[in-house]
C-alpha positions, -999 to +999 in steps of 0.1 A: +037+056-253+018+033-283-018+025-274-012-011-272+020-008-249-007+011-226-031-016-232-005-043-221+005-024-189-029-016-180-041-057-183-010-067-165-019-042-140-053-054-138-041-093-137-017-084-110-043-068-085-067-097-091-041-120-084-027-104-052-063-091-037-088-112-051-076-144-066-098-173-045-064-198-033-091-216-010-073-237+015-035-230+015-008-244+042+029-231+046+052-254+063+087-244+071+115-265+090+151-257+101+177-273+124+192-255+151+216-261+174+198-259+207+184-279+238+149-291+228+142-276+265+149-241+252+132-243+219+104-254+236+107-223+262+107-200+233+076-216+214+051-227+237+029-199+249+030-208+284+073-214+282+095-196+303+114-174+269+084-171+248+088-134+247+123-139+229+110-121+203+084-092+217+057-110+198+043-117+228+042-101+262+026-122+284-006-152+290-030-164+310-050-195+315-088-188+310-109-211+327-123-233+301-094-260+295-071-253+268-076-218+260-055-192+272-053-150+267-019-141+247-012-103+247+010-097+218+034-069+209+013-047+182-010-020+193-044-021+189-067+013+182-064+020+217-022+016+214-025-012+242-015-045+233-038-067+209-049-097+229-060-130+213-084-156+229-064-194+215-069-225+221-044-252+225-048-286+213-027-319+205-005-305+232+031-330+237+051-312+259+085-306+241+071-322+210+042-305+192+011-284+194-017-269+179-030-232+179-063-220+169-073-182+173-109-181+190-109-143+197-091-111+188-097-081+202-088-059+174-099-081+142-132-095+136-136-132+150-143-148+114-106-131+102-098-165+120-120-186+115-098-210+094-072-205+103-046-230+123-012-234+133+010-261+140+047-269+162+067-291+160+104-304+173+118-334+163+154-347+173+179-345+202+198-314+216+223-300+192+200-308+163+165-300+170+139-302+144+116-275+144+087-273+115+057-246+112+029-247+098+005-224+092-032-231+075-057-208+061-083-200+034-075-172+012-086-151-009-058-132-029-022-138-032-004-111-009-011-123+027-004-159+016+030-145+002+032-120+032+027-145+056+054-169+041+082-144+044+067-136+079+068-172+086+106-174+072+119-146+091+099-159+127+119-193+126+155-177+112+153-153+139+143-179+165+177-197+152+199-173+154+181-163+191+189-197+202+221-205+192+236-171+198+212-152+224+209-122+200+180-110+188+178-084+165+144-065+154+130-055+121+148-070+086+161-071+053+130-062+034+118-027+054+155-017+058+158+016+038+185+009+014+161-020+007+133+010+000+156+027-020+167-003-040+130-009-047+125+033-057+156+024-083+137-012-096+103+012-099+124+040-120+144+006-141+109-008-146+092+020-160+115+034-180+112+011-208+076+022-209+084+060-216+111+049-241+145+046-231+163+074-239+174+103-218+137+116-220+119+084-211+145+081-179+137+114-162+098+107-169+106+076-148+123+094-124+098+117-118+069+096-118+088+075-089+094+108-073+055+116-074+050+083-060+075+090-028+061+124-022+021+110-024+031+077+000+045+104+023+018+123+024-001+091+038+028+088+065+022+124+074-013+120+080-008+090+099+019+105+123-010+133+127-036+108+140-008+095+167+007+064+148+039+059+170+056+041+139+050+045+101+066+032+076+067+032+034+069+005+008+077+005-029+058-019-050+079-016-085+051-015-112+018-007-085+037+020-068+038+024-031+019+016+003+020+035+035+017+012+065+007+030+102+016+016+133-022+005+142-054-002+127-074+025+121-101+038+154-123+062+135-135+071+098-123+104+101-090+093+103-095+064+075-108+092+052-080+116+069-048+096+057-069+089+027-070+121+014-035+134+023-020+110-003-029+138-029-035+162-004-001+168+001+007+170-031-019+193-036+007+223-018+036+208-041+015+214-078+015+248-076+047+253-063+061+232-090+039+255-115+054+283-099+089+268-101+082+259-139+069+299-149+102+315-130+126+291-146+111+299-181+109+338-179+144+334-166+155+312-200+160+281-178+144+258-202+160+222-191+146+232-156+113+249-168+107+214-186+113+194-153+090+210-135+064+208-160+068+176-160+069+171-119+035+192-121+021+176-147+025+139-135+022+147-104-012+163-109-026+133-129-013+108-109-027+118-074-060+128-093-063+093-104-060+084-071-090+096-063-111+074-085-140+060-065-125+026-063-126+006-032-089+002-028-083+036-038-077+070-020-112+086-036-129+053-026-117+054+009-131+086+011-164+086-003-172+053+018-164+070+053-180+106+044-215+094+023-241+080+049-254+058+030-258+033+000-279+058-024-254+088-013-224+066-022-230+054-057-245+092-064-210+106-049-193+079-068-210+088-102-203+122-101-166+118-087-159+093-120-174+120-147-158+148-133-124+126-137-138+119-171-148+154-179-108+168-167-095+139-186-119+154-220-108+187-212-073+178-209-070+167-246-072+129-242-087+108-267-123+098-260-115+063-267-092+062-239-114+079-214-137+047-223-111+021-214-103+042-182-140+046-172-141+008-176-106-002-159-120+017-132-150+004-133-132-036-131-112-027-102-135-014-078-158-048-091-124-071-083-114-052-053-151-047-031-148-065+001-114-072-003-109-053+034-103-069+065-134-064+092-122-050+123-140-062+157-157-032+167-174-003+146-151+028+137-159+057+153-185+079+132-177+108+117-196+142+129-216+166+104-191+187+113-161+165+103-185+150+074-185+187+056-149+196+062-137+161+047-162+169+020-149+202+013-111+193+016-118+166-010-131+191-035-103+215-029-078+186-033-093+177-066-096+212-078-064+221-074-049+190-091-074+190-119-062+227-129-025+216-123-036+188-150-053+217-176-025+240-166+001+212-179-019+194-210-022+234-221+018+240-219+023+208-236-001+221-264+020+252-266+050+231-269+040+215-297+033+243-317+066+258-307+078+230-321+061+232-352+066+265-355+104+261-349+109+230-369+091+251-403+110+284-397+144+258-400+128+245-428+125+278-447+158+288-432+175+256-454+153+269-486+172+300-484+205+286-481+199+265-510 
């Protein structure tokens, strides 16, 4: 890869995580409208919280009126960190029965109160039965593209589902976009996007490949650990270009199991790199070469990539870590320090050029500056972690980066050896031509 194609990739990185985490939209509204064919009478059923069908779609399971007038407790159909239902505290205003209303979220009893602050939503029907009107909109301040964009695809699939519902009386879970032949399509769009990157040829299209493979294996690692911490339903999704995210079934209830799922991204991996080294050394004393070279390669990238991964960035796997397992400020930017120049000082003793270890040091060093405080507060206070728990998490993350930082040696010392097979080859074919002439 040429230093500027590196350069571009890394910028448009860059640009693309500022624009989907931190970017500041301010005030952004989503409206969305579709006709159905349906009596306004059960539209409004299926809409208005207190309405006879409004758990059509398991969003919500049930309300009650509070006392004070207008606001009411919805229980809704996700799980909070106790796996009962999240409730939320609204309150309803501009109410028209059959026409319109307005929610506001007051409470939550999962999220942090100011996750809502701005935010409001509106309902409306328009029209006579057969051809009812209805129109959402949703209004909040953001910061970042992705939950504005997450929410308008949420928003798109709430009201085509609620058509379908009421004109056929099917409802059908789940959709398009978490389906996986949808995931797979993505893996394929990663492995397409990349491979111009590590030139397309043969080559460049099993580097691709692999790297996409990495990515699967370190996501699943994620999924694993969240099974382990008793998330009823996980799920993965490919991001072509940033990768993948591993989604659990409920937010987090303790920083042992935030740092936990952190580390068994490369953790995980960690069991495959030597394996894969093994793999590579059995092939090659057999004469395998095609297949000693592929698993190299698997251990190679696979190595660097979930090593990277444990940068101390805020969105990243090392930074999750270090912020549940260091009690404080001081101990955090110490841990941090010497997390980064370890990195650095594998990366030096890897054989990379010192110039890029600089860029790296400062890409690093931007993301974790565009990405702090990017996180959404939950209501109550994680659990805390024991000293107990504190050690083994510390230990486990040394071990993880061990292991992967001698897979990376282990492969940057083959590929040296390669090369001077090469050489060697490439000169004894020379001299081999001499003689024929």
């Amino acid at each position: 890869m040429s230093p500027i194609l590196a350069l571009v990739l890394v910028a448009l990185n860059l640009g693309l995580i500022f624009l989907l985490f931190a970017w500041p939209l301010g005030y952004r509204t989503i409206r969305m409208g579709r006709t159905i064919a349906a009596s306004r009478q059960r539209l409004w059923n299926a809409l208005w919280p207190f309405g006879a069908e409004a758990g059509w779609s398991g969003q919500r399971l049930g309300v009650e009126a509070l006392d004070e007038p207008g606001l009411a407790r919805l229980r809704l159909g996700w799980s909070g960190r106790d796996d009962r239902p999240i409730e939320h505290i609204v309150r309803l205003d501009d109410v028209v029965e059959h026409e319109r209303y307005t929610l506001r979220v007051v409470d939550d009893s999962s999220l942090h109160p100011n996750f809502w602050q701005y935010y409001r939503e509106d309902v409306e029907l328009a029209g006579h039965d057969g051809e009812v009107r209805v129109t959402m909109t949703r209004t909040d301040r953001y910061r970042g593209a992705a939950f504005l964009v997450f929410r308008y695809f949420a928003m798109r699939r709430e009201i085509g589902k609620l058509k379908t519902w009421a004109e056929t009386g099917r409802y059908k879970a789940g959709g398009l976009f978490e389906h996986p032949a949808s995931q797979f399509g993505f893996a394929a769009l990663s492995v397409l996007v990349m491979w111009p990157v590590f030139g397309l040829n043969v080559g460049g299209f099993i580097l691709a490949c692999v790297l996409t493979a990495v990515v699967a294996l370190h996501e699943l690692g994620h999924m694993a650990a969240f099974r382990l911490m008793g998330h009823r339903k996980v799920r993965m999704i490919f991001l072509p270009l940033l990768g993948g995210i591993a989604i659990g079934g409920r937010p987090y209830d303790s920083r042992f199991e935030v740092a936990f799922v952190a580390l068994m991204g490369a953790g995980f991996s960690a069991f495959l790199v030597p394996l894969a080294i093994a793999a590579c050394v059995y092939s090659a004393g057999e004469g395998w070469r095609f297949a000693a070279s592929i698993f190299a390669t698997l251990a190679g990238i696979m190595a660097l990539f979930n090593i990277a991964n444990l940068v101390p960035v805020w969105k990243f796997d090392g930074g999750q870590m270090l912020r549940q397992i260091c009690p404080g400020p001081l101990t955090l930017a110490l841990a941090s320090f010497v997390l980064l120049l370890s990195l650095l000082a594998v990366g030096h003793a890897a054989g990379f050029p010192g110039s890029l270890l600089v860029v790296t040091g400062a890409v690093f060093a931007i993301l974790s500056l565009i990405t702090a405080g990017t996180g959404v507060k939950a209501r109550r206070d994680l659990r805390p972690l024991g000293g107990a728990e504190r050690g083994a998490l510390a230990c486990a993350l040394v071990a993880v980066f061990v292991i992967h930082a001698t897979g990376v040696l282990w492969a940057s010392a083959r590929l040296s050896d390669w090369k001077e097979f090469e050489k060697r080859h490439q000169k004894r074919s020379e001299a081999v031509v001499l003689l024929q002439r």
